[in-house]
Every structure is written in C-alpha cells, then in structure tokens.
C-alpha positions as CSV (number, residue, x, y, z in Angstrom):
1,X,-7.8,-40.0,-69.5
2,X,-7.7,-43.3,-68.4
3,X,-5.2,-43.1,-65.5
4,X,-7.8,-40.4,-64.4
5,X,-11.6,-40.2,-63.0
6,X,-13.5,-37.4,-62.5
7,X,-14.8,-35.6,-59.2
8,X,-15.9,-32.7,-58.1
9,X,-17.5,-30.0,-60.6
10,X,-17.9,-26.2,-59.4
11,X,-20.0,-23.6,-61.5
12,X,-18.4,-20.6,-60.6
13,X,-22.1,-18.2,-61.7
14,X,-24.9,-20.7,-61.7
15,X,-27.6,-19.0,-63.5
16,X,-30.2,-18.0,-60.7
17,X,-32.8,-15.7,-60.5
18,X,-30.6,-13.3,-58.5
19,X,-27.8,-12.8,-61.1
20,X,-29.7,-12.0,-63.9
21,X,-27.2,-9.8,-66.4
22,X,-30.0,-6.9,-67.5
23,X,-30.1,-3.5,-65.7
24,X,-33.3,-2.7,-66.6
25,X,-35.0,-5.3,-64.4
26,X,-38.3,-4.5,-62.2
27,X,-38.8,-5.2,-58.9
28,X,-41.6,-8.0,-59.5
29,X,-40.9,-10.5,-63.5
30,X,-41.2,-14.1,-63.6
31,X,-38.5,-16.5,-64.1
32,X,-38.3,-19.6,-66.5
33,X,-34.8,-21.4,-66.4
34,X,-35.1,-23.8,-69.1
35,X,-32.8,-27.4,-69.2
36,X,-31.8,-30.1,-71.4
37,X,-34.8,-31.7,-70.2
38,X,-37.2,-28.8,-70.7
39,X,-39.7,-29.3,-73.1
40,X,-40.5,-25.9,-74.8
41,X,-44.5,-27.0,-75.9
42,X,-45.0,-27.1,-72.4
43,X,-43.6,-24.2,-71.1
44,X,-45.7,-21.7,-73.7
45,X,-48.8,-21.9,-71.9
46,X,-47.2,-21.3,-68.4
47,X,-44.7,-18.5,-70.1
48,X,-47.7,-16.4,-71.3
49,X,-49.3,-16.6,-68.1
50,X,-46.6,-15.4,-65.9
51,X,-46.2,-12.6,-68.8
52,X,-50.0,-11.5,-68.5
53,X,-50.0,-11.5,-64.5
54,X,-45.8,-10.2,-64.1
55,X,-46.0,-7.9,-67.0
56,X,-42.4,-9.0,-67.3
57,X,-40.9,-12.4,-67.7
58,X,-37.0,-13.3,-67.9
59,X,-36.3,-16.4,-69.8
60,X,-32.9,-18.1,-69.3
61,X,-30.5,-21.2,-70.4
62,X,-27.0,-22.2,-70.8
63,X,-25.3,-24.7,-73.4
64,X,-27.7,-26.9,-75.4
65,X,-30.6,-25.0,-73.9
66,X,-29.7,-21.7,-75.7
67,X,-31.8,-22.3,-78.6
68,X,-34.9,-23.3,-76.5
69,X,-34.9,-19.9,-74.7
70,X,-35.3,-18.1,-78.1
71,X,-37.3,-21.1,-79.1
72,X,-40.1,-19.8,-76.5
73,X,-39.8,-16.7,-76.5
74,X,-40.6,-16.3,-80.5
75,X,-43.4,-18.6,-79.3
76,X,-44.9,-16.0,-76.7
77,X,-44.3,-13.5,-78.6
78,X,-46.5,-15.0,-81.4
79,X,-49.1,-15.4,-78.8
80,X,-48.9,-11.9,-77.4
81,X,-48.0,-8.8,-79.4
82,X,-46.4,-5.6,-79.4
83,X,-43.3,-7.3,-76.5
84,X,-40.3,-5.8,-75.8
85,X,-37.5,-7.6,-75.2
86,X,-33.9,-7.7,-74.3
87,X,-31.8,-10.8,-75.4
88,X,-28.0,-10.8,-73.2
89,X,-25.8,-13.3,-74.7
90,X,-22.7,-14.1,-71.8
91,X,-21.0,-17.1,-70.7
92,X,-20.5,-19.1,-66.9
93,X,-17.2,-21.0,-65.9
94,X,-17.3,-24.4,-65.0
95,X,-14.4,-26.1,-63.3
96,X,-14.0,-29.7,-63.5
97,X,-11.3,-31.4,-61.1
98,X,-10.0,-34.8,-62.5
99,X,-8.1,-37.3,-59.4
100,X,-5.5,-39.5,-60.9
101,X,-5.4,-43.2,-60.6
102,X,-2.0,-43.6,-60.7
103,X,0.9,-41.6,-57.7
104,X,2.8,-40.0,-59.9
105,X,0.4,-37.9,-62.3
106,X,-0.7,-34.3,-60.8
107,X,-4.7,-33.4,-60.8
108,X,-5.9,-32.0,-63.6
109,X,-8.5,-28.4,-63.4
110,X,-10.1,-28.5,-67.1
111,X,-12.0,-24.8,-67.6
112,X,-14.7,-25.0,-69.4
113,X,-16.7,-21.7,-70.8
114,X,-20.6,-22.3,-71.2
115,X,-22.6,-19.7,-73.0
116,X,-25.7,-18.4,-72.1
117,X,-28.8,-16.4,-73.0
118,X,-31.2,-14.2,-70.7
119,X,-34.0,-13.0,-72.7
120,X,-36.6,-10.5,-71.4
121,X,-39.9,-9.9,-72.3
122,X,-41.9,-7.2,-70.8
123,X,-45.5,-5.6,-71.7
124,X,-44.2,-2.5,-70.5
125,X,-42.0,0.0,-72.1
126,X,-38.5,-0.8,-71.4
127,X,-35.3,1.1,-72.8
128,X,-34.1,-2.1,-75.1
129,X,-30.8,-0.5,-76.1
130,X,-28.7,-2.4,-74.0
131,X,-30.0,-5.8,-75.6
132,X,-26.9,-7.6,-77.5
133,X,-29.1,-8.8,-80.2
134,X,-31.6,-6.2,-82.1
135,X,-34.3,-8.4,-83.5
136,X,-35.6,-7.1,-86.9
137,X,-39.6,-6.7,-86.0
138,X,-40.5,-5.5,-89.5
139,X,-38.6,-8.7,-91.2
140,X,-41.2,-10.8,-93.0
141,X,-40.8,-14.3,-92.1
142,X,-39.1,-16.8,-95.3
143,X,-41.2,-18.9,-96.2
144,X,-41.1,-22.8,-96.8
145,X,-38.8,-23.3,-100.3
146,X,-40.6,-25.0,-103.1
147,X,-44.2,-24.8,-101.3
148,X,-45.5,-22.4,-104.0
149,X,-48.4,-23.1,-106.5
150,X,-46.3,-24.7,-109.4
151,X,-44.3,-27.0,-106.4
152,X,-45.3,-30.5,-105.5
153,X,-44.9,-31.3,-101.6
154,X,-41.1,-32.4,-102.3
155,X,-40.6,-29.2,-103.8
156,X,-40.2,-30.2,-107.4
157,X,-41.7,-27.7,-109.8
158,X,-44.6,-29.1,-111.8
159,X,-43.9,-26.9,-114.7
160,X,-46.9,-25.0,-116.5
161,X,-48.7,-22.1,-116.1
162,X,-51.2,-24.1,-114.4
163,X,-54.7,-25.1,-116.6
C-alpha cells in the first residue's frame, strides 16, 4: 500500500434518524447515535429522560460502538422496568477509494461491511416479534465466580465449613 494513499470515503447508508430499520416505529421516539467517542455513564441519565418524556427511544451504533448501544440500554432498562424492546442487527457499506502514487497502477475501491445495532425501547406496548435478538427476561443474572462465602477476593476457596 505504499505506492498508494487514500482519498475519498463514501457511506453508502449512514445511520440517521430517518433510516431507522424497525417497522414498528411511532411518529414521535428519541434518538441516541452513540460513537467511538461516546461515553455510555453519561448518556444513562439523558437516555432515561428522553424514555420518560418520548415513551419511546431508539438507540443506535455501528462497528466498535455495537457493544455500547446494548451497553446502555441494559443500563435503562435497569433504571426503568417492565421495557419493551426491539434489538435489529444489519450492516452499512463503506467505500474507500485509494489514488495511486505511481502512473501505471489502477485505483483501488476496497468494500468494507460495518455492522450495526438499532435497539428500541419503548414504555408502550409494541409487537416485539420482528426483533432479531429475543432477550431472555426471566434469566437470572451469573454471578461473580469465586465471590461466595468460602471464596477469598481472588477467588481461592478458604476451605472449611466456616467456624
């Protein structure tokens, strides 16, 4: 790649607010896109609040920021119960065009497949079939291993039946 350098970069489906991938969508939700940069701490408080005065809030990211999205939302829905929710796993093109340095090389089009997650959370009753992940609600979270009575904090058992 050295005898070329990069230029432009085209997203052929940026994720917007107007291409959200769920049918079920009201007229009036709010909309968090969350980024490499995003800091999920400080998007709770502002998530839970569009969620209260929306009733319905879509969630969204692409590539790294994937696990964020379901980062939050397990976090709102921690902070407000009985949530529905819709999770639609896709993917956006992105073309990147590469100019070469030298005559007689050709340009290069590398095609590159991000994926990405929409997640919707809604107070309301919504008709969560068409969600691509069903979330087990009734699963009882793991605990932490070796945290138990007879477990130091490294998780070494301290033998005994206790005193």
């Amino acid at each position: 790649m050295e005898k070329y350098e990069k230029g432009r970069v085209e997203d052929t489906c940026p994720l917007t607010a107007a291409n959200i991938p769920i049918s079920v969508l009201p007229q009036d939700y709010g909309w968090i896109l969350l980024t490499d940069q995003s800091k999920v701490t400080k998007l709770i408080n502002p998530a839970v609040c569009s969620l209260k005065s929306e009733e319905t809030l879509v969630l969204a990211g692409s590539g790294a920021s994937t696990k964020k999205v379901s980062t939050l939302a397990d976090y709102v829905k921690r902070e407000l119960k009985n949530l529905y929710e819709i999770r639609k796993i896709g993917t956006r093109e992105i073309h990147e065009y590469w100019i070469p340095t030298e005559e007689d090389l050709d340009t290069l089009v590398v095609q590159r497949s991000i994926p990405t997650l929409h997640i919707l959370l809604s107070t309301n009753k919504i008709d969560t079939s068409e969600s691509d992940v069903q979330p087990d609600n009734n699963r009882k979270r793991p605990s932490k291993p070796g945290r138990g009575k007879n477990h130091n904090r490294r998780g070494e058992d301290r033998g005994g039946e206790g005193r």
